[in-house]
Residue frames relative to the residue before (quaternion, step in Angstrom):
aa qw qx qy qz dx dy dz
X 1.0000 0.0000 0.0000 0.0000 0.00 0.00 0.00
X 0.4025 -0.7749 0.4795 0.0872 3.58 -0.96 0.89
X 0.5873 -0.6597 0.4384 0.1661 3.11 -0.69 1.71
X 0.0402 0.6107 -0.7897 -0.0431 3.98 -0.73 1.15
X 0.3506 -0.6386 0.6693 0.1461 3.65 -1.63 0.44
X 0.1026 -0.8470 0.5126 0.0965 3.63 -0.28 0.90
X 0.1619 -0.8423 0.5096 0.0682 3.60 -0.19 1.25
X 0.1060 -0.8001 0.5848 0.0807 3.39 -0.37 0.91
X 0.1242 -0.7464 0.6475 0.0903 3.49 -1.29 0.73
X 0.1459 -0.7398 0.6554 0.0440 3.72 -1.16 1.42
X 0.0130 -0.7235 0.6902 -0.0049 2.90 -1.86 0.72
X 0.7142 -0.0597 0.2002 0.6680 3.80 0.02 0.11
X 0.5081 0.7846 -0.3404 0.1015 3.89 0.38 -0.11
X 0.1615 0.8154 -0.5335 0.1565 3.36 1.72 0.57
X 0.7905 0.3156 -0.4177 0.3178 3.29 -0.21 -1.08
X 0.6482 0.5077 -0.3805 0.4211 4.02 0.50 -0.31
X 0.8755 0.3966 -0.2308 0.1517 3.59 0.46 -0.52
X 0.1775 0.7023 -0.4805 0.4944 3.08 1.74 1.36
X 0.8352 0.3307 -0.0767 0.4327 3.40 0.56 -0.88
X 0.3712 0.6044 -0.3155 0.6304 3.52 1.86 -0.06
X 0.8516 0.1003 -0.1018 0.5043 3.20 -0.43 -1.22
X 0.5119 0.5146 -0.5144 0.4567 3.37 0.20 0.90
X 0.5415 0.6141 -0.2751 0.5040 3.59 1.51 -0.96
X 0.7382 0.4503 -0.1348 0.4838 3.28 0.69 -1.69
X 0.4842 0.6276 -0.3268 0.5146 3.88 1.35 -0.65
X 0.6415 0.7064 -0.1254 0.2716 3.19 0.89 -1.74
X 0.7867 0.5789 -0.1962 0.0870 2.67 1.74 -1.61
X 0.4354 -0.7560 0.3247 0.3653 3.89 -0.37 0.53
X 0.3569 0.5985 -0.4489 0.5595 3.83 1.83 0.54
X 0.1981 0.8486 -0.4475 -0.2008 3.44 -0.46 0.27
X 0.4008 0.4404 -0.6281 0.5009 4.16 0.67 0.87
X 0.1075 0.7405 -0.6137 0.2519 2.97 -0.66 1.75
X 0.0407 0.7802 -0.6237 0.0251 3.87 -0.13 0.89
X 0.2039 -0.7723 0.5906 -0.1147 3.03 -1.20 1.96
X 0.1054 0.6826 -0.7130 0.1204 3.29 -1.05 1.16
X 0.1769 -0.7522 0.6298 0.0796 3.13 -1.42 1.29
X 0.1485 -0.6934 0.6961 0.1120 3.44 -1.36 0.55
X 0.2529 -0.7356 0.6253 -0.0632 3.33 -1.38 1.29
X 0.2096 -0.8307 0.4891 0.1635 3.48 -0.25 1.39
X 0.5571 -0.5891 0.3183 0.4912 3.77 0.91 0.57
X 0.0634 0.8406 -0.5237 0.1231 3.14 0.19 1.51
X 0.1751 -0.7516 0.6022 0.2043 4.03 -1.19 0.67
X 0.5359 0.5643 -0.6059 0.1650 3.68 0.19 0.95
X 0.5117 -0.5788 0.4045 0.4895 3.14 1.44 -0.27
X 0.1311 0.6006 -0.5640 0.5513 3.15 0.74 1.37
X 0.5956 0.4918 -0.3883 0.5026 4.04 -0.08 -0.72
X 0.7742 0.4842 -0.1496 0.3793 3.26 -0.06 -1.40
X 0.7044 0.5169 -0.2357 0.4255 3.81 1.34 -1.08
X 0.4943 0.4900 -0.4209 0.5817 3.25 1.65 -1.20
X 0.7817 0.5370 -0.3029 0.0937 3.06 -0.31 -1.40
X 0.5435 0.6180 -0.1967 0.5330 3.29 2.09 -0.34
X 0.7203 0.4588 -0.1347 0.5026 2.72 0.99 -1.17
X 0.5788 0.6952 -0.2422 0.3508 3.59 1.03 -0.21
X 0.7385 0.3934 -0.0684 0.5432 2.48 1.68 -1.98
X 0.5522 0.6590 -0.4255 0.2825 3.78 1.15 -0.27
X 0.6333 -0.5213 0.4207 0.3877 3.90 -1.21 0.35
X 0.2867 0.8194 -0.3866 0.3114 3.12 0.96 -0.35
X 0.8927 0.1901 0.0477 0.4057 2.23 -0.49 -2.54
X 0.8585 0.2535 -0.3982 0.2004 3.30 1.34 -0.32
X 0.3240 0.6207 -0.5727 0.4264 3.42 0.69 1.23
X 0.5894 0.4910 -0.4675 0.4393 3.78 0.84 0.09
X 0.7758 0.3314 -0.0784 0.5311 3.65 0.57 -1.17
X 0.6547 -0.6067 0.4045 0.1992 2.78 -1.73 1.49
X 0.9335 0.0080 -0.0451 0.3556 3.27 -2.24 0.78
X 0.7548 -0.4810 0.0174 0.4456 3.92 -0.24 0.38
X 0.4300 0.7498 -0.4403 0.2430 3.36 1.05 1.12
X 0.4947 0.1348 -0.8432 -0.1617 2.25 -1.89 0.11
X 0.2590 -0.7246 0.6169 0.1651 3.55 -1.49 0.52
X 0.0782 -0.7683 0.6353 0.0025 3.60 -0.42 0.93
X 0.2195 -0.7896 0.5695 -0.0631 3.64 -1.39 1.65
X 0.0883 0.8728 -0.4271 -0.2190 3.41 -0.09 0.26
X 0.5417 -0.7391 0.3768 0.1357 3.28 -0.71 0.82
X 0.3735 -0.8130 0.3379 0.2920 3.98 0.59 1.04
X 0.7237 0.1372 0.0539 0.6741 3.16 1.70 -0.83
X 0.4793 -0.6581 0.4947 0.3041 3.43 -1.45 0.08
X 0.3304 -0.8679 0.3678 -0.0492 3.19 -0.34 2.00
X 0.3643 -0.6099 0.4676 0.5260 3.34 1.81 -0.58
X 0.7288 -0.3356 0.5448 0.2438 3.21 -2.01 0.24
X 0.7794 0.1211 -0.4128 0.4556 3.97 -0.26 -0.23
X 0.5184 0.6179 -0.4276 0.4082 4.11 0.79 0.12
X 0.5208 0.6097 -0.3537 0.4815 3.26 1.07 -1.39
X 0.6849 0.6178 -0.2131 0.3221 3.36 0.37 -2.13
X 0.9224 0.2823 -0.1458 0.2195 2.72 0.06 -1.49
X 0.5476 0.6243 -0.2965 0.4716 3.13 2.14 0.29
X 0.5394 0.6607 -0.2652 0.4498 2.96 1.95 -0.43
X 0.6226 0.6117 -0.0811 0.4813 3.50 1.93 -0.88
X 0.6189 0.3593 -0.3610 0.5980 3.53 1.11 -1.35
X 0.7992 0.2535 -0.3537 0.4146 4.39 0.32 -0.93
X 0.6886 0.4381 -0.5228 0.2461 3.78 -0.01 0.77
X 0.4164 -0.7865 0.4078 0.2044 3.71 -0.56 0.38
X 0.2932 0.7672 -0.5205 0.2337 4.21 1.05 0.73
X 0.6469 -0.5276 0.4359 0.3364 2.87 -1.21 -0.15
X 0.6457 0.1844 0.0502 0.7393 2.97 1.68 -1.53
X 0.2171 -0.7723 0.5834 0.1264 3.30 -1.83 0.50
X 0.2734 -0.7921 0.5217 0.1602 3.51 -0.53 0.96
X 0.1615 -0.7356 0.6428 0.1405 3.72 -0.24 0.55
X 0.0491 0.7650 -0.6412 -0.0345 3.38 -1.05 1.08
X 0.6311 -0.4272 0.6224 0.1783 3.52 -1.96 0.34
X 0.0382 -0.6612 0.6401 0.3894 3.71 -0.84 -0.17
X 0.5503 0.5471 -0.5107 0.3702 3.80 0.73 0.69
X 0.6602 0.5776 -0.3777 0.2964 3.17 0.43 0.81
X 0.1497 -0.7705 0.6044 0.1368 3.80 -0.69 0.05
X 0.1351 -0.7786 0.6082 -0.0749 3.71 -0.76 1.19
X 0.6282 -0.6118 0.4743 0.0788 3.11 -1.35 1.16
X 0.4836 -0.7473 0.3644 0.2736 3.49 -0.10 0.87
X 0.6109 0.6598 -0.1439 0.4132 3.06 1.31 0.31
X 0.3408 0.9333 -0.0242 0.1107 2.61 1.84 -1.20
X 0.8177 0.0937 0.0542 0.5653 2.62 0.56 -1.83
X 0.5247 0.5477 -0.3833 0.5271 3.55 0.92 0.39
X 0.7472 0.4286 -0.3553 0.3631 3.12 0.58 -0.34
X 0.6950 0.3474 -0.3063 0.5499 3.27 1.62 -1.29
X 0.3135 0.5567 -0.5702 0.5164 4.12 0.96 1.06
X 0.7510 0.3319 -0.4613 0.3362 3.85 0.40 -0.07
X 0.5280 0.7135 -0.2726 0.3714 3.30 1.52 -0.06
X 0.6310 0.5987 -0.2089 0.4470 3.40 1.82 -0.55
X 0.5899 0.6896 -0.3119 0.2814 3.31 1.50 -0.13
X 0.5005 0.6776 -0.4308 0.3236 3.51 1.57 -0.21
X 0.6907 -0.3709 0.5485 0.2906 3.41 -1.38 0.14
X 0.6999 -0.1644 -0.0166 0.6949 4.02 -0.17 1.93
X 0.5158 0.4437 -0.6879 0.2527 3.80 -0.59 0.27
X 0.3117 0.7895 -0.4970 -0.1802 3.16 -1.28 0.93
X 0.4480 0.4689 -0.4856 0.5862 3.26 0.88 1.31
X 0.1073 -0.7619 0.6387 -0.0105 3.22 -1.82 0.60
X 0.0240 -0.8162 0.5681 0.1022 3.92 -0.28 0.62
X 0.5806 -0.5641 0.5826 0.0724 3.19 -1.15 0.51
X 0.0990 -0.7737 0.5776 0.2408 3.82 -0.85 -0.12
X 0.2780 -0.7851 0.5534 -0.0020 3.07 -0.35 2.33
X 0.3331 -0.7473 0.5719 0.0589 3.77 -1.12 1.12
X 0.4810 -0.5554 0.5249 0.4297 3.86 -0.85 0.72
X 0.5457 -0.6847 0.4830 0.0105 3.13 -1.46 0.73
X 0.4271 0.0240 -0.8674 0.2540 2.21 -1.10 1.67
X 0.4995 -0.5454 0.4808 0.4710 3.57 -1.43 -0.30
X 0.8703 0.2011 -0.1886 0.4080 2.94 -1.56 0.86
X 0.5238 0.6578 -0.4537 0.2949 3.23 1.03 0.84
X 0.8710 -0.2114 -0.0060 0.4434 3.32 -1.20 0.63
X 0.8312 -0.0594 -0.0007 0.5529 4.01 -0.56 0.95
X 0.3899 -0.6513 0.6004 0.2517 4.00 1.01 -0.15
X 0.3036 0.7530 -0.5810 0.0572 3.39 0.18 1.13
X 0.7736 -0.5203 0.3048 0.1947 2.78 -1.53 1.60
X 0.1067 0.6781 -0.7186 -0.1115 4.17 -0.69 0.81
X 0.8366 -0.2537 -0.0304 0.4847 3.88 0.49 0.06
X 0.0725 -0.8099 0.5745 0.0938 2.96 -1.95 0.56
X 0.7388 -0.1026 0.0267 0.6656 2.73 1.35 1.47
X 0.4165 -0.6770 0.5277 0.2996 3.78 -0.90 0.59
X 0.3037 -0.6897 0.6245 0.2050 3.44 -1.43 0.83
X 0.0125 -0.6475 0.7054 0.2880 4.15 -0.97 -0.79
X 0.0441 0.7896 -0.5617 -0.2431 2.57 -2.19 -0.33
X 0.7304 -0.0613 0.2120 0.6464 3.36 -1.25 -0.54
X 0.7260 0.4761 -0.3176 0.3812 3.79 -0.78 -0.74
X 0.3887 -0.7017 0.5063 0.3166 3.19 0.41 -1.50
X 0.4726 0.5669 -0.4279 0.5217 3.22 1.49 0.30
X 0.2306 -0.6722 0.6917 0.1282 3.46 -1.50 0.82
X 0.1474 -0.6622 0.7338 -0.0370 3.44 -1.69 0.45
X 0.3529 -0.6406 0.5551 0.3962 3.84 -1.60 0.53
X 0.4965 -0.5471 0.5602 0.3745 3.54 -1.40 0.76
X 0.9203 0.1890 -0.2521 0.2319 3.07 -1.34 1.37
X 0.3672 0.8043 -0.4215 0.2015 2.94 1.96 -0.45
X 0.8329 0.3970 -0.2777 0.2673 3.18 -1.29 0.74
X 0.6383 0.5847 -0.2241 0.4477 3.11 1.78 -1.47
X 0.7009 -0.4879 0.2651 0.4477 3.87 -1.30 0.35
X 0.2077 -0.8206 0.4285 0.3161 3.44 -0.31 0.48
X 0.4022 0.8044 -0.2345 0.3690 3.29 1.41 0.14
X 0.6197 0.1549 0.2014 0.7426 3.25 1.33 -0.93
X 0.7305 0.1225 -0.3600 0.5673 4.35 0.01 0.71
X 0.9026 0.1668 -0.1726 0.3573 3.00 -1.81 0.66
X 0.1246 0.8966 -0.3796 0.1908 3.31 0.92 1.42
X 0.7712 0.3601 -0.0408 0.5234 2.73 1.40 -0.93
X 0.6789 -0.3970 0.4320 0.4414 3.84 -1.81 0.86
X 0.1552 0.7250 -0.6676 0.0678 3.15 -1.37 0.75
X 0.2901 -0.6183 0.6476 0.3378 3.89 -1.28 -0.05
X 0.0033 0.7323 -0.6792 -0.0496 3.24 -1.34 0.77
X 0.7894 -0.4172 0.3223 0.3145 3.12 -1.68 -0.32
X 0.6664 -0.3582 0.1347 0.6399 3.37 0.97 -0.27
X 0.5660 -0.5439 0.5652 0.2537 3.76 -1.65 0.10
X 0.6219 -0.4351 0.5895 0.2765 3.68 -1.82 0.50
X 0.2962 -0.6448 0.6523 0.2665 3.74 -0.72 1.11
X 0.3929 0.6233 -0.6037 0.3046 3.84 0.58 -0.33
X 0.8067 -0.0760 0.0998 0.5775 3.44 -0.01 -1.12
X 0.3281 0.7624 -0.5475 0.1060 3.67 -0.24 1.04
X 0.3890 -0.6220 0.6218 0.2741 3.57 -1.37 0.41
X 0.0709 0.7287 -0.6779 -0.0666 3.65 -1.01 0.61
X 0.3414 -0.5669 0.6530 0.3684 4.05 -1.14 0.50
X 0.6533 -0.5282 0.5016 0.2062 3.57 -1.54 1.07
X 0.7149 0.4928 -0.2028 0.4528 3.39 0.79 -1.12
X 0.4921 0.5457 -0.3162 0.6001 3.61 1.53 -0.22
X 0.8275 0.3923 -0.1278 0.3808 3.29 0.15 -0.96
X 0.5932 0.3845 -0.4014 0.5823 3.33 1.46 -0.07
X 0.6982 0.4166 -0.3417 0.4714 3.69 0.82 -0.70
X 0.8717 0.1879 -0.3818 0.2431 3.98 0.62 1.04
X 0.0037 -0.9050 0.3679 -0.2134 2.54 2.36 1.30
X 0.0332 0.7805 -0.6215 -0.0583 3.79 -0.34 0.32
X 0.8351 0.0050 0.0136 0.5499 4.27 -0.97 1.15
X 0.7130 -0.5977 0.1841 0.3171 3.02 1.16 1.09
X 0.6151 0.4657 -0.2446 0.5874 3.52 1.60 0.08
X 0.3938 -0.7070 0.5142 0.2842 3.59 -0.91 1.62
X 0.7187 0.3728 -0.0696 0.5828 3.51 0.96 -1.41
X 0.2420 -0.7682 0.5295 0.2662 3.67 -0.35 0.94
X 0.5005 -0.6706 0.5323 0.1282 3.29 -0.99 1.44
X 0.5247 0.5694 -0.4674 0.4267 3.88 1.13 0.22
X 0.7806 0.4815 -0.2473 0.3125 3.38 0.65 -0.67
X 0.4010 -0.7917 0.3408 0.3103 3.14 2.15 0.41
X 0.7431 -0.3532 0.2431 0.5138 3.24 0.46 -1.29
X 0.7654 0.1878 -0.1852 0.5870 4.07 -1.20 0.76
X 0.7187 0.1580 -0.3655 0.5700 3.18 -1.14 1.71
X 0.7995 0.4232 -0.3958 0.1580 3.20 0.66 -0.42
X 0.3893 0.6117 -0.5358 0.4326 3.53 1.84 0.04
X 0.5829 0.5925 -0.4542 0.3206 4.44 0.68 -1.22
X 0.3387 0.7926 -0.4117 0.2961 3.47 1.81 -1.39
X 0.7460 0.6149 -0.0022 0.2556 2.62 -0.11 -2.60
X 0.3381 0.7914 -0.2179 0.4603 3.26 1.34 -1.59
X 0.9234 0.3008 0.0874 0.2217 2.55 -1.35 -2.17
X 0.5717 0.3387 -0.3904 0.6372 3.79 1.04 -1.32
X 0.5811 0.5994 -0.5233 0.1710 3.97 -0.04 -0.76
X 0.4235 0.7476 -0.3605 0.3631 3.00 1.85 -1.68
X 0.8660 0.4755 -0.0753 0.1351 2.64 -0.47 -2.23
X 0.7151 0.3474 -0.2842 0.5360 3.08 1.47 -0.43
X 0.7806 -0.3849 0.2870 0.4001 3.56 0.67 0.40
X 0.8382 0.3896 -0.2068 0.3207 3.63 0.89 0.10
X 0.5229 -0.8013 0.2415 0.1620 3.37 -1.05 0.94
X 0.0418 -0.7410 0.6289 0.2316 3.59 -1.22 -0.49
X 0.3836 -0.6807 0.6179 0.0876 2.96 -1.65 1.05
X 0.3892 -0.5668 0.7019 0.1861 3.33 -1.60 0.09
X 0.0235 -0.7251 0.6875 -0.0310 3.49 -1.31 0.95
X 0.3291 -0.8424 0.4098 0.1187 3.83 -0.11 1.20
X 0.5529 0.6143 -0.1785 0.5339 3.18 2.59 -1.25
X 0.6367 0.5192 -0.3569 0.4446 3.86 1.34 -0.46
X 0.0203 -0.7804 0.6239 0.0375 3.94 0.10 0.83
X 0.1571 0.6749 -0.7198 0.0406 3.17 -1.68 0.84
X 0.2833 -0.7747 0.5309 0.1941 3.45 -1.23 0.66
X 0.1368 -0.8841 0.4467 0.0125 3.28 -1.05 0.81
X 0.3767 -0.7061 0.5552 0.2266 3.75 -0.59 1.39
X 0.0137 -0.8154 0.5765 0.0497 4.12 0.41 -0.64
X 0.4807 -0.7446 0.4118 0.2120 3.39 0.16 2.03
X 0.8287 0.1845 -0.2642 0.4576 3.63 0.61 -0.52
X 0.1263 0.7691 -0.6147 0.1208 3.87 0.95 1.08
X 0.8103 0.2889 -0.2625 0.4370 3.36 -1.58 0.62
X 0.5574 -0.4841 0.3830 0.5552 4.24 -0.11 -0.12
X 0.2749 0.6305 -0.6793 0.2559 4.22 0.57 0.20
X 0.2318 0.7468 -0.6231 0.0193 3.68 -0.77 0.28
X 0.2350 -0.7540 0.5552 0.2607 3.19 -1.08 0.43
X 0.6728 -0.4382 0.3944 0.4470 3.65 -1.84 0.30
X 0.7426 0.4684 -0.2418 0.4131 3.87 1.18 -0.59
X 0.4800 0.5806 -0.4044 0.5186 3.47 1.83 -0.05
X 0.7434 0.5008 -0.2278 0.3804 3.49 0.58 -1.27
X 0.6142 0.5668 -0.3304 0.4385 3.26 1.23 -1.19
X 0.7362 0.4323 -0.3913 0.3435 4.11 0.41 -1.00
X 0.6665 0.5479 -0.3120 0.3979 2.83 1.43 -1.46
X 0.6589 0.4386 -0.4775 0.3815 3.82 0.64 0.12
X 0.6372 0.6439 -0.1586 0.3927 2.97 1.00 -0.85
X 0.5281 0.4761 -0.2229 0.6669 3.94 1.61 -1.35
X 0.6906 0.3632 -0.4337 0.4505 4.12 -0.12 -0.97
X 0.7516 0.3845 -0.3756 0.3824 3.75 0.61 -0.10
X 0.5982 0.6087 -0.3262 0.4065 3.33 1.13 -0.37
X 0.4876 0.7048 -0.2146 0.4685 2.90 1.63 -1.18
X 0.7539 0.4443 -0.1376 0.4641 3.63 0.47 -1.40
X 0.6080 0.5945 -0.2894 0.4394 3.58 1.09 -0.94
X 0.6784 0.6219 -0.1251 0.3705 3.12 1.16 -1.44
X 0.8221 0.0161 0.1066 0.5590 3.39 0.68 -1.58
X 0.4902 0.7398 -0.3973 0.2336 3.61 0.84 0.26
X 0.2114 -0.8773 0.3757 0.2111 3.78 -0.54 -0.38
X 0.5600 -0.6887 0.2490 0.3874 3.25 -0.05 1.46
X 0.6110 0.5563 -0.3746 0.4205 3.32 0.65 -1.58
X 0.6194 0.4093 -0.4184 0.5233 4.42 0.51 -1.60
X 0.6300 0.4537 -0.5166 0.3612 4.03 -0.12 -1.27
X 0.7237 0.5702 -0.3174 0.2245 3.76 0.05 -1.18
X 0.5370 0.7204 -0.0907 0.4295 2.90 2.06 -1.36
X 0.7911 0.1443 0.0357 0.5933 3.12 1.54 -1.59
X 0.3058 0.7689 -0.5507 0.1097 3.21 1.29 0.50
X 0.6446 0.5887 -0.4059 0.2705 4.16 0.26 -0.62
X 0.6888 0.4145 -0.3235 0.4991 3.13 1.43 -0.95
X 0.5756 0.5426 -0.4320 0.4332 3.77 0.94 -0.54
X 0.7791 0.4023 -0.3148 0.3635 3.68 0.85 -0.76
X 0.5117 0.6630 -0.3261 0.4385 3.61 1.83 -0.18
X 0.7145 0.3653 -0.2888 0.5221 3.33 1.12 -0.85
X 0.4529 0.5602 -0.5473 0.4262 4.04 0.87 -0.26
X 0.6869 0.5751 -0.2971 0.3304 3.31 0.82 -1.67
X 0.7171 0.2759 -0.3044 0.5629 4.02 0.90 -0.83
X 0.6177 0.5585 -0.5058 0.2249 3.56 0.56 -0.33
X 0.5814 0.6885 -0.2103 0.3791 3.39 1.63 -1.20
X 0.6921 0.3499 -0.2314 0.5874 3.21 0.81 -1.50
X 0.5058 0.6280 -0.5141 0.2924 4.14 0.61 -0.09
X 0.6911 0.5209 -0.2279 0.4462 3.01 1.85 -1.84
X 0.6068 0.5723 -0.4468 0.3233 3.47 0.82 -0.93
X 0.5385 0.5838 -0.3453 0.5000 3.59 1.05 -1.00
X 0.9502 0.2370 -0.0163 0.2017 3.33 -0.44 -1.23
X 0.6259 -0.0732 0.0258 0.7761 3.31 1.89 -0.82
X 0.0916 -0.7827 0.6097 0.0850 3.70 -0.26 1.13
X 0.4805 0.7197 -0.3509 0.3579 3.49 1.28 -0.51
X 0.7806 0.2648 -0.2077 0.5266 3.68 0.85 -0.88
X 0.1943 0.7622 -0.4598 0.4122 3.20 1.22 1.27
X 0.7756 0.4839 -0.1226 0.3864 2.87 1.10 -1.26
X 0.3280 0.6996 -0.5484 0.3196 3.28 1.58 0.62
X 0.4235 0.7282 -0.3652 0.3963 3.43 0.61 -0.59
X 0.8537 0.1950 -0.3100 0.3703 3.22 0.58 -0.09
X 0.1438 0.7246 -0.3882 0.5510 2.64 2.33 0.30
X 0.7142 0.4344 -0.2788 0.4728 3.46 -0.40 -1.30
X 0.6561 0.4400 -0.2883 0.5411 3.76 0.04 -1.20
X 0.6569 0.4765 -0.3671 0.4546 4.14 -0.13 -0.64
X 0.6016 0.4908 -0.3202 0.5428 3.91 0.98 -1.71
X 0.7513 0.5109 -0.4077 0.0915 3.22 -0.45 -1.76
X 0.4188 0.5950 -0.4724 0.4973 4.10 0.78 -0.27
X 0.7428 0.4601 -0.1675 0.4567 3.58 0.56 -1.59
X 0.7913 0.4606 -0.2118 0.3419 3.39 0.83 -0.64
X 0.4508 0.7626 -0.2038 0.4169 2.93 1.90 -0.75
X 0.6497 0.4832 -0.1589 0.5650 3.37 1.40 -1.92
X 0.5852 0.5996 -0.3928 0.3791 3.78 1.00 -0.44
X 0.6927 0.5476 -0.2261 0.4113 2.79 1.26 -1.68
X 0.6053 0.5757 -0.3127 0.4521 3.85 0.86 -0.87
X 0.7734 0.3199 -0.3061 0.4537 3.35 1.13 -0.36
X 0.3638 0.5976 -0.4606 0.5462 3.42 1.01 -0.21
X 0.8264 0.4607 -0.1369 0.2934 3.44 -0.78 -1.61
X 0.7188 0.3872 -0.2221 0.5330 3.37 1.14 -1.07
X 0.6498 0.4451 -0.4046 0.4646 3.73 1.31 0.30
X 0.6142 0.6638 -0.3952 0.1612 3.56 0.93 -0.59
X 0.4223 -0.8476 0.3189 -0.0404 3.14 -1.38 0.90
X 0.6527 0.3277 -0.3073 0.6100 3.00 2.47 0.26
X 0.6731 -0.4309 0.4240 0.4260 3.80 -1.25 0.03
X 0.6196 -0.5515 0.4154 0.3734 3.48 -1.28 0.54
X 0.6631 0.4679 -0.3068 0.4972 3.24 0.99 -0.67
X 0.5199 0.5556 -0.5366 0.3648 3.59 0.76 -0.30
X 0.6981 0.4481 -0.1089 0.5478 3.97 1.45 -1.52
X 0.4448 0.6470 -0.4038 0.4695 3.74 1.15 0.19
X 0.8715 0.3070 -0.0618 0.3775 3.17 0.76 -1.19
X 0.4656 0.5112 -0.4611 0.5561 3.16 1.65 1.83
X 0.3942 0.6833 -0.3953 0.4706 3.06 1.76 -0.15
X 0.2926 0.7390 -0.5778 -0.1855 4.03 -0.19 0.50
X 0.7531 -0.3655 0.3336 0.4334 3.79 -1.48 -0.44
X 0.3702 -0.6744 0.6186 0.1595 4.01 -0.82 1.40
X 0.0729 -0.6861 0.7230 -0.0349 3.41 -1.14 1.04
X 0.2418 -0.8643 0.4286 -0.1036 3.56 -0.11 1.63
X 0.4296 0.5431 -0.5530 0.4634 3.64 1.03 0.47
X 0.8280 0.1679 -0.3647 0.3915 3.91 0.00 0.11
X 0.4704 0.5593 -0.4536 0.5101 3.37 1.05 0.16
X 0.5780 0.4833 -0.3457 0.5594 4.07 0.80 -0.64
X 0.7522 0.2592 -0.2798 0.5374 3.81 0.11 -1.00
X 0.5578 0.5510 -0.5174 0.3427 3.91 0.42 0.66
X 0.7911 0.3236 -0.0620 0.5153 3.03 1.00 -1.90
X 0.7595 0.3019 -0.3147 0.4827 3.66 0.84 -0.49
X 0.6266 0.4802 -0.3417 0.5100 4.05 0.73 -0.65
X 0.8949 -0.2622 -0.0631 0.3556 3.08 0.22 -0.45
X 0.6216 -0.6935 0.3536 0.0876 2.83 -1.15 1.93
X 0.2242 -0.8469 0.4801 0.0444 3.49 1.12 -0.38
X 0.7606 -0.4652 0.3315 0.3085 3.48 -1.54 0.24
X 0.0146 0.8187 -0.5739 0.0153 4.18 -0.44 0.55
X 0.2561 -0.7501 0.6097 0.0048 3.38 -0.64 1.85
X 0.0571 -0.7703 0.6352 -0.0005 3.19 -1.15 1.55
X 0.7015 0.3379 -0.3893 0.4921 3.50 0.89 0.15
X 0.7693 0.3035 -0.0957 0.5540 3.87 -1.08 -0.08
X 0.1293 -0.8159 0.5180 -0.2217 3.05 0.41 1.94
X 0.0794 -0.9176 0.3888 0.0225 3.47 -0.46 0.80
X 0.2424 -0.8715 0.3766 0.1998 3.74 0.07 0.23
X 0.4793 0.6738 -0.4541 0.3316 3.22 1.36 0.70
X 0.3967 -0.7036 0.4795 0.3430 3.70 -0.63 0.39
């Protein structure tokens, strides 16, 4: 049986991880190598992993001399965490978890039968709104969609999960909340020594991942039989000034990084129509994370040199990455971000996606 490494990232996550790591306990895979990272949290979370790490329990559940607990001196964001969670564990595969989540005991075995094709390395599950088993199972992702614009979105989000997205499918890439990645992926589109680019702090940076995967020739699947449930720190229109800020800021980094002039030119109106409502959404509602922009402008030297490597490895035709690009239909995306302005958390920043 093949070793998956389950990286867990904490933030403030007391009240979820009684029932997480009981999920993940739960699980019915059992070469499991656990390593937590702790983004210096004060709810007293630190203190729970850190019990809970060190108990006989946990280690007689989990593989070879884990669990490994890291603390973090500060709060590094979600692709740092990761990627420290990656260079010190030794699977084959890596599961990247959320502590908002709760997985079926099944889970990961099942979405482990999905890894056997020829270049798949990523796998997504079909994560359900939280709680479990609530009303219809509606759908927070089955897999990431893109498009024309450059905005991304989870496939299906919202729809019944009961009755959509039944079936195997390839998609574009998977929710870092709960994803499976093969090691051997992740070392072959490492870029400056980081799998998960540690600029983007957090959000955008699993789509990242995505995209360089594209480029070099490899896939993800979709497993409808892998169930997980997901809380998703920014469910309902809660957003924070630090959610809005990366995510402007990552969808551009993102594009710098792995895009192609010739496709942008192709799609420049719609890319410059949606900047146009996204901006004036922000100016309205959070003008503060406007100021990524200059964020972006500070990276872009840094990103550039990324981009030269990326680009100068890839391994399919534009058209091979054209044809994840699909068409943006902008009548509910407009009555989200511009109708209604919804609720904006400025204290108790979170790093969950």
């Amino acid at each position: 049986m093949k070793q998956v490494s389950a990286i867990i990232i904490n933030y403030n996550g007391l009240n979820d991880l009684p029932e997480f790591l009981e999920s993940l306990r739960d699980q019915d895979y059992e070469n499991i190598e656990l390593v937590v990272i702790d983004n210096c949290s004060s709810d007293g979370s630190r203190e729970f992993l850190k019990e809970f790490t060190g108990s006989d329990e946990a280690k007689k559940r989990f593989a070879g001399q884990s669990p490994t607990f890291i603390e973090n001196r500060d709060n590094r964001g979600f692709s740092a965490a990761l990627n420290t969670g990656i260079s010190q564990s030794n699977g084959e595969f890596i599961l990247s978890l959320n502590t908002d989540v709760v997985l079926e005991p099944e889970f990961l075995s099942t979405l482990m039968q999905s890894m056997n094709g020829e270049k798949v390395g990523s796998a997504s599950g079909k994560l359900l709104r939280f709680p479990p088993h609530n009303r219809d199972n509606i759908i927070d992702s089955a897999g990431h969609l893109i498009f024309r614009n450059r905005l991304a979105e989870n496939r299906g989000e919202g729809e019944t999960g009961s009755s959509a997205y039944m079936e195997d499918a390839e998609v574009f890439g998977t929710c870092g909340a709960a994803a499976l990645y093969s090691r051997e992926m992740l070392e072959d589109i490492k870029v400056s020594g980081e799998y998960f680019d540690e600029d983007f702090f957090a959000f955008w940076e699993d789509l990242d991942v995505d995209w360089r995967s594209r480029l070099r020739g490899w896939h993800c699947v979709y497993n409808p039989r892998a169930i997980a449930y997901h809380k998703r720190g920014g469910a309902g229109y809660r957003k924070s000034v630090l959610v809005e800020y990366h995510n402007y800021k990552n969808r551009c980094l993102m594009v710098i990084k792995n895009d192609r002039l010739a496709c942008v030119l192709r799609n420049l109106p719609g890319i410059i129509f949606t900047d146009l409502l996204k901006g004036g959404a922000l100016l309205i509602r959070c003008p503060r994370a406007l100021l990524a922009s200059l964020e972006v402008l500070r990276l872009l030297p840094r990103m550039l040199k990324k981009r030269k490597t990326i680009q100068s490895g890839k391994t399919v035709s534009d058209s091979d990455i054209d044809k994840w690009f699909q068409p943006f239909y902008y009548g509910k995306w407009i009555r989200r971000h511009l109708l209604n302005r919804g609720e904006m958390i400025i204290e108790g920043e979170k790093t969950r996606r």
